[in-house]
C-alpha positions as CSV (number, residue, x, y, z in Angstrom):
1,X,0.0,0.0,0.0
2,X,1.5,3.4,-1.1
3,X,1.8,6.4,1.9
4,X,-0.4,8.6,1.3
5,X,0.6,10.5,4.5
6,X,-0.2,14.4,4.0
7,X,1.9,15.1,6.7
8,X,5.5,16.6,5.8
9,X,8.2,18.0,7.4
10,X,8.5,21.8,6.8
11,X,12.2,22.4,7.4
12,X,13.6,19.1,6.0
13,X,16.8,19.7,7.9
14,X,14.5,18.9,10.9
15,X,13.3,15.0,10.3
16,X,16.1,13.6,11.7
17,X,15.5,15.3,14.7
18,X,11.8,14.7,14.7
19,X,12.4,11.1,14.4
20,X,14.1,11.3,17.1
21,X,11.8,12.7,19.1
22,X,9.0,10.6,18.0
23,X,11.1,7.2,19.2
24,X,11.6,9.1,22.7
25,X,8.0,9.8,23.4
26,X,6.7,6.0,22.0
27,X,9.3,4.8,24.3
28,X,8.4,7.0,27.3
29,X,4.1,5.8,26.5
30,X,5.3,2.3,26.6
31,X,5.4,1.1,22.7
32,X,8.6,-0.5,22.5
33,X,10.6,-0.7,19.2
34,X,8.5,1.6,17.2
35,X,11.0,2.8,14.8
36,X,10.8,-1.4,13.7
37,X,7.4,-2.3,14.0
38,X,4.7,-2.2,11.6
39,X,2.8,1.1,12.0
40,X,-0.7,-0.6,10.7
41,X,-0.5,-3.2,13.4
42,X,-1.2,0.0,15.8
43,X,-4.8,0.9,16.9
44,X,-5.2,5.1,15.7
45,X,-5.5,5.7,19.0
46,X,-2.2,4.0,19.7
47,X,-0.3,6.1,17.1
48,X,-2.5,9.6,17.7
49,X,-1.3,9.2,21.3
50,X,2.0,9.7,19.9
51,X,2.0,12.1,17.4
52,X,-0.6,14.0,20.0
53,X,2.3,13.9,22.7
54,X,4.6,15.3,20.5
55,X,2.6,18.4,20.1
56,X,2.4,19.0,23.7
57,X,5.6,18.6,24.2
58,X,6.2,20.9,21.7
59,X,4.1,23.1,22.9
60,X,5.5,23.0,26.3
61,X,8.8,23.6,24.8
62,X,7.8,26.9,23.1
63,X,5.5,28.0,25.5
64,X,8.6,28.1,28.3
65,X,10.9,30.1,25.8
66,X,7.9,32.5,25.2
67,X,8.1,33.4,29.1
68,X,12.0,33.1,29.4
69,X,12.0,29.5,31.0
C-alpha cells in the first residue's frame, strides 16, 4: 500500500530530529521498538497518542521560551 501520509516535514533539515523525538516519546508511553514495528499493526489511538504527545511537548517547549523559562 502506497503512503499517502499528507503530513510533511516543513524544514527538511528537521526530520532527523523529529524522528528522534517521535522514538523518545513511543518509548516514554510504553510502545517499544516503534522505529521497527509495523505502524498498521497500531490501533489510531495507539499512534495519535503519539504524534498527540509530541505536540504538547512541543508546545510546552515553546511555550517556556515564550516566558523566558
Amino acid at each position: 500500500m502506497a503512503n499517502r501520509s499528507s503530513n510533511r516535514v516543513l524544514v527538511p533539515e528537521a526530520r532527523k530530529a523529529l524522528d528522534s523525538f517521535k522514538l523518545e516519546v513511543a518509548n516514554e508511553l510504553g510502545i517499544a521498538n516503534y522505529d521497527s514495528m509495523d505502524k498498521g499493526n497500531l490501533t489510531s489511538r495507539e499512534n495519535g497518542y503519539v504524534g498527540g504527545t509530541m505536540v504538547k511537548k512541543m508546545i510546552e517547549k515553546a511555550q517556556n521560551q515564550m516566558a523566558g523559562k
